[in-house]
N, C-alpha and C positions, 0 to 999 in steps of 0.2 A: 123352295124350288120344287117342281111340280116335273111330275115323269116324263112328262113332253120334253119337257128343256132339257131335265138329264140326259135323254138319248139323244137330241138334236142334238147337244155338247158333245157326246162321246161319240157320233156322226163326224159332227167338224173334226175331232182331233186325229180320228184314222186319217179321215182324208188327210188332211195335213200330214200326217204320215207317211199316207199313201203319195202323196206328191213329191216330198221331200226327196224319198227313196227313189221316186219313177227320175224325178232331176239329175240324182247321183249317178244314177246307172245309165240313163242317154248322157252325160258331161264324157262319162268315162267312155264310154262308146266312140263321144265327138274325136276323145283325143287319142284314141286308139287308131280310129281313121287317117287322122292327120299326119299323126307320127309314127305309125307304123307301117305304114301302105309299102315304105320301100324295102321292109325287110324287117326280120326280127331284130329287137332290144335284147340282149342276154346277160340278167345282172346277175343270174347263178349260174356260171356255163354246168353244163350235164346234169342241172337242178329244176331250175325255172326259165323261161322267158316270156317276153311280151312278144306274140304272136300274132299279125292280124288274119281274120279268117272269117268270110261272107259265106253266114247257114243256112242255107234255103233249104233245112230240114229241121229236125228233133234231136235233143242229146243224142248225144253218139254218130249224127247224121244220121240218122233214120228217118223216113218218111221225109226224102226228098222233092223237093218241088208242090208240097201240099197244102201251098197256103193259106186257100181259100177254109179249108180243112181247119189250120192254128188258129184261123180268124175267129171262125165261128165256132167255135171249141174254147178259145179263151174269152169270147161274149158269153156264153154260155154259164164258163168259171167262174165269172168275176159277179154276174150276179148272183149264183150259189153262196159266192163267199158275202156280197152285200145282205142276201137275205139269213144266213148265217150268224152276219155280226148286228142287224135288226133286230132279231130275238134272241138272240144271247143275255144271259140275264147278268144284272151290272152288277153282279156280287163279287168280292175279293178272288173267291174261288174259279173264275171262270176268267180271270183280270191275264193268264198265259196267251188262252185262245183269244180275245179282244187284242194281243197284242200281235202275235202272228199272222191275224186276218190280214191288216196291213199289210204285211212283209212278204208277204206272199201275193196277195195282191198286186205289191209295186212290181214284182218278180216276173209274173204273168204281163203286165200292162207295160212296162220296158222292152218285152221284147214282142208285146201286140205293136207297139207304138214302130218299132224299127220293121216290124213286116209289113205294116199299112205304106210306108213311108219308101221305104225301099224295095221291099220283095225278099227279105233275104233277112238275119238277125246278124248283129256285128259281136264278135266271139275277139277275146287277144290273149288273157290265160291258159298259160301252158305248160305244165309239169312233164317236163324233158323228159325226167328221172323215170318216172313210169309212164312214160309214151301215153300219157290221160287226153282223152280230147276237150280240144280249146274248147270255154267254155267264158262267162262275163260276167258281171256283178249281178242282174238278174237271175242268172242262174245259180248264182251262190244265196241267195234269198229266197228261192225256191226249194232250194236243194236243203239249204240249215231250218227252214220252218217248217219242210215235209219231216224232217227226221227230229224237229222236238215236240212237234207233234205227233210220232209216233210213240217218244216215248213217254208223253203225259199220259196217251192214251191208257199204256200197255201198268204205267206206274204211279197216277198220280188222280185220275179218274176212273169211274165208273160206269154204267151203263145208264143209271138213273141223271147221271151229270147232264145228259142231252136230250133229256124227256123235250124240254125246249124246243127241240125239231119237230116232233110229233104237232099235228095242227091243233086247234084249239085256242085256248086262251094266248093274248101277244104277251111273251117273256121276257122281251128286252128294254121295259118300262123301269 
């Protein structure tokens, strides 16, 4: 098998990934909408509920009404993260960051997909207990791949691990 095909392989398989993941988190979205529109589900009362709730902002509500802003800001991301996982090199040792490009990617592009589509991202997770803002399955895939990739960074890699980025020769062969 010759380097081309390896990487078109390991292309296809994100994507497929990447898809799989972007499906789960709009399905979950579809049924958030449907069945929660009239009110909260509370299967923990003072713990958990299913909450529905339209974000025309950023975690937390911040950067309300800026969509044009998440648009172009998560275009921007996604092909960072594609040129990213293009030269990322197909060693065992790099086999974390190949898996989180995806997952983070699905993260960003589920809730690009619900802003193009609506104006607004569809949030139903809700931790009562510590008044946490609602929040959805993209954003739990955002949120789990920012924080194991901070700490590969911090424990598991080193500075040389991403010479890779630096331009020159293509490393993801």
């Amino acid at each position: 098998m010759n380097n081309n095909t390896s990487l078109t392989q390991r292309i296809m398989k994100a994507l497929g990934l990447t898809a799989l993941l972007t499906a789960i988190d709009l399905l979950t979205k579809m049924w958030a909408a449907s069945a929660l529109a009239d009110g909260p589900f509370v299967p923990i009362r003072g713990v958990f509920e299913f909450r529905y709730l339209e974000n025309h902002g950023a975690a937390f509500g911040i950067l309300q009404n800026a969509r044009v802003f998440f648009i172009i800001l998560t275009i921007l991301f996604l092909l960072a993260m594609g040129y990213v996982f293009v030269r990322i090199p197909a060693d065992r040792r790099m086999l974390p960051i190949r898996l989180l490009i995806p997952v983070v990617s699905a993260g960003a592009l589920g809730n690009f997909i619900d802003r193009l589509a609506f104006g607004y991202v569809r949030d139903f997770f809700y931790f009562s207990l510590i008044n946490f803002p609602i929040f959805n399955v993209a954003d739990i895939y955002v949120t789990v791949s920012a924080a194991v990739f901070f700490i590969l960074i911090a424990f598991h890699y080193n500075d040389e691990d991403f010479d890779f980025l630096k331009g020159g020769k293509h490393a993801g062969k």
